[in-house]
C-alpha positions as CSV (number, residue, x, y, z in Angstrom):
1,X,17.9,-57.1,47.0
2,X,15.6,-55.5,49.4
3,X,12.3,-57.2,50.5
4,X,10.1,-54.5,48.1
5,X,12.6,-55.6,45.4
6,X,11.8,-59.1,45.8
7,X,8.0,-58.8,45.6
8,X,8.2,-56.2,43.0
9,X,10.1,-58.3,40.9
10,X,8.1,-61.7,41.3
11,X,4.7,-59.9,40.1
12,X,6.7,-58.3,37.3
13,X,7.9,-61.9,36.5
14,X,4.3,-63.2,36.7
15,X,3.0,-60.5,34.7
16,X,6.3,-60.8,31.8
17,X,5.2,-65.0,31.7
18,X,1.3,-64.4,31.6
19,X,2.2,-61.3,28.7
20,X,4.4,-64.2,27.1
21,X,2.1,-67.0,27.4
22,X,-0.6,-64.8,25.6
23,X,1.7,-63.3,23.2
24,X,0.9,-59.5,24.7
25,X,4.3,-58.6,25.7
26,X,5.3,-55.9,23.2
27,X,1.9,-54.6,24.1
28,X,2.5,-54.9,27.9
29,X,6.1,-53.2,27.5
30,X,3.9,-50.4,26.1
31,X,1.8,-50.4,29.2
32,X,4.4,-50.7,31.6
33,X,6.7,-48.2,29.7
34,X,3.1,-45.7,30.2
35,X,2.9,-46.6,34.0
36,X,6.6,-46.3,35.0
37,X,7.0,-42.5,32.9
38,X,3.1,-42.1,34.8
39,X,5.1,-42.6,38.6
40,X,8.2,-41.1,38.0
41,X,6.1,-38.0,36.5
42,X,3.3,-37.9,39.1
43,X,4.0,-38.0,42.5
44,X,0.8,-37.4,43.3
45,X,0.0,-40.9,42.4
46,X,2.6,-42.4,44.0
47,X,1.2,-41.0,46.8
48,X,-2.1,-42.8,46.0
49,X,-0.4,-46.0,45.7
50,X,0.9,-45.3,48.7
51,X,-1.6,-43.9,50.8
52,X,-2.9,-46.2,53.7
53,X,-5.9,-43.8,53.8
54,X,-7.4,-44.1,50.5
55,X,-9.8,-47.3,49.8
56,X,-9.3,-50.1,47.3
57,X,-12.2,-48.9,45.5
58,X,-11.8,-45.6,45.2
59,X,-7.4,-46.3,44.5
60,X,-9.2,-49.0,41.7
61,X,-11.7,-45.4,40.1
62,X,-8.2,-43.0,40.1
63,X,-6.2,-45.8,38.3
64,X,-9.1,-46.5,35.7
65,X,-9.3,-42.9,35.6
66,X,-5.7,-42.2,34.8
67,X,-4.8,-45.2,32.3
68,X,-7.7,-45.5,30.8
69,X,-7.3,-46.0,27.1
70,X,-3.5,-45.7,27.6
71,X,-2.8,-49.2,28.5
72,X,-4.2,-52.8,27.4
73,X,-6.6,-54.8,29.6
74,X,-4.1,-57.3,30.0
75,X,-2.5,-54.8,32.1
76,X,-5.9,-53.1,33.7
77,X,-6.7,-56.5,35.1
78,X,-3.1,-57.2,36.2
79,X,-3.3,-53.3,38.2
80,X,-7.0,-54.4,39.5
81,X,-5.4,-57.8,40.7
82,X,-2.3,-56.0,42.7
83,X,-4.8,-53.4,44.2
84,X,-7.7,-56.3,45.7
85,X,-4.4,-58.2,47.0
86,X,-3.0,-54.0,48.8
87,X,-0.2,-54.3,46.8
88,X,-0.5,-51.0,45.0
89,X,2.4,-49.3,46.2
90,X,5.0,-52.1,44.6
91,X,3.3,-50.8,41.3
92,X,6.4,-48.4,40.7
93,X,8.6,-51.6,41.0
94,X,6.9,-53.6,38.7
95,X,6.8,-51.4,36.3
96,X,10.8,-51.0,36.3
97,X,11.8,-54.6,37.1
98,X,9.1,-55.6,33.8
99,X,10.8,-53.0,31.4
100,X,13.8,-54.8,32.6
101,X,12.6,-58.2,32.3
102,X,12.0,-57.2,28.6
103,X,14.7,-55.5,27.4
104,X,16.9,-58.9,29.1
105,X,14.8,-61.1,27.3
106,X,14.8,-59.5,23.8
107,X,18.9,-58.8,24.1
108,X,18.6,-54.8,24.8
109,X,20.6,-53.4,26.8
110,X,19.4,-49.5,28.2
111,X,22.4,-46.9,28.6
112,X,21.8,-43.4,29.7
113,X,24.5,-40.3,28.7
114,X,24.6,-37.0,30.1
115,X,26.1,-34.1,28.3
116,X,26.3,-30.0,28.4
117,X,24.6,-29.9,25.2
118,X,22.0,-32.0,23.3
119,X,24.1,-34.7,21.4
120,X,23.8,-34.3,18.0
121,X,23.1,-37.5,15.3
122,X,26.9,-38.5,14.8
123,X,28.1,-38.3,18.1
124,X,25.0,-40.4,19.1
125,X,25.4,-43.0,16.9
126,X,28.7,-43.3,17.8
127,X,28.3,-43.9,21.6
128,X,25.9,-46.1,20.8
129,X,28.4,-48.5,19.0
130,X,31.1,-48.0,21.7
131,X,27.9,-50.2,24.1
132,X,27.2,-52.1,21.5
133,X,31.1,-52.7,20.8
134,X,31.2,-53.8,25.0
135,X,28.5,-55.7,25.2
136,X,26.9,-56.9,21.8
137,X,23.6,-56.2,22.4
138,X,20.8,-53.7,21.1
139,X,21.0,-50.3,22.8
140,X,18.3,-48.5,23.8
141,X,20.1,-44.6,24.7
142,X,18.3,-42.3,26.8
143,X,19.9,-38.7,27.1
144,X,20.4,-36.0,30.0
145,X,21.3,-32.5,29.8
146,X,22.8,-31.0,33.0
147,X,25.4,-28.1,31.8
148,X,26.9,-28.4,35.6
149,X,29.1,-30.9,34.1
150,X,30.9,-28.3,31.7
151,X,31.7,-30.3,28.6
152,X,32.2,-34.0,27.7
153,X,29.8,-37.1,28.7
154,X,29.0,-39.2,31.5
155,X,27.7,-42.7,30.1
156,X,26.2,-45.8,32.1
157,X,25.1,-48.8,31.3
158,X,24.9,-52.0,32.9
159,X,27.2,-51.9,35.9
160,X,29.5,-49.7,33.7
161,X,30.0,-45.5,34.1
162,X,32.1,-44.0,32.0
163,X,33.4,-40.4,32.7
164,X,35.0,-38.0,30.2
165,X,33.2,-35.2,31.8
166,X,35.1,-31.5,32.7
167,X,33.5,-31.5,35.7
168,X,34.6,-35.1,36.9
169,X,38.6,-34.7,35.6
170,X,38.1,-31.1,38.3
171,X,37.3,-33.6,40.6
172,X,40.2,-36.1,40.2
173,X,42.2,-33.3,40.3
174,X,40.7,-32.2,43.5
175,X,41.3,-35.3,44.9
176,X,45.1,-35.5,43.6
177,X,46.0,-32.0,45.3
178,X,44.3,-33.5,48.3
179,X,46.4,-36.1,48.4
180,X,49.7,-34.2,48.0
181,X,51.7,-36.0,46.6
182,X,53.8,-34.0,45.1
183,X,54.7,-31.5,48.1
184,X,57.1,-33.7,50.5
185,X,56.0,-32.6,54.0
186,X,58.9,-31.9,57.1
């Protein structure tokens, strides 16, 4: 784990024990769920979080700005802690490694699938048994669309991918005729 990973992890760690502690952490998962979509939505505040340029006061008025009403002041008071200490731009991280933390703790385990075509409510439910057949936990299923990969599905969880995708059997193909095999060379 990288050095950012480390520190983002230990003040998501402190936050998820301080949340528990206080019984807040549903509401905190909220809050973090709101700040993590907020990051990977805005890169414009990423680049506040960032920015060695901007003041703590002023980074303290954007974030109050942003999130007010949207998360808990469990939360607010966490965000004004990590910006006095300059530690705004391991916010991103914390947010991920908390929504982690969480969905560990309360036996959930996130899995993402990417088809051609919005699933429909069968062929959802059934994917989410096969991850709950492999690893007995709740599953949480977020969904992709990207047509480039033709027809089938391309499902990960954990440290698992599975690959029934048109466009990934074209590539093992690829990669057999590559090989030849099959042509014996003089």
């Amino acid at each position: 784990m990288s050095g950012t990973g480390i520190v983002a992890t230990r003040y998501a760690k402190s936050l998820f024990d301080l949340a528990k502690e206080q019984g807040q952490q549903e509401v905190v998962f909220a809050d973090m769920a709101v700040i993590a979509e907020a990051c990977r939505g805005n890169r414009d505040l990423v680049n506040v979080f960032n920015s060695p340029v901007i003041n703590t006061d002023k980074k303290k008025a954007i974030v109050e700005e942003v999130f007010k009403g949207a998360i808990g002041t469990l939360t607010m008071a966490f965000l004004n802690i990590i910006l006095t200490k300059r530690r705004e731009h391991y916010v991103p991280g914390i947010a991920a490694e908390y929504l982690k933390m969480y969905n560990l703790f309360k036996g959930i385990e996130t899995a993402s699938v990417t088809t051609a075509v919005p699933l429909d409510e069968e062929t959802r439910n059934k994917i989410s048994a096969m991850v709950h057949a492999q690893t007995g936990k709740e599953v949480q299923l977020t969904e992709k669309i990207d047509a480039d990969i033709i027809g089938g599905f391309i499902l990960r969880f954990g440290d698992k991918q599975i690959d029934t995708s048109v466009s990934g059997k074209i590539r093992e193909l690829g990669k057999e005729f590559d090989q030849n095999l099959y042509v014996k060379e003089y």
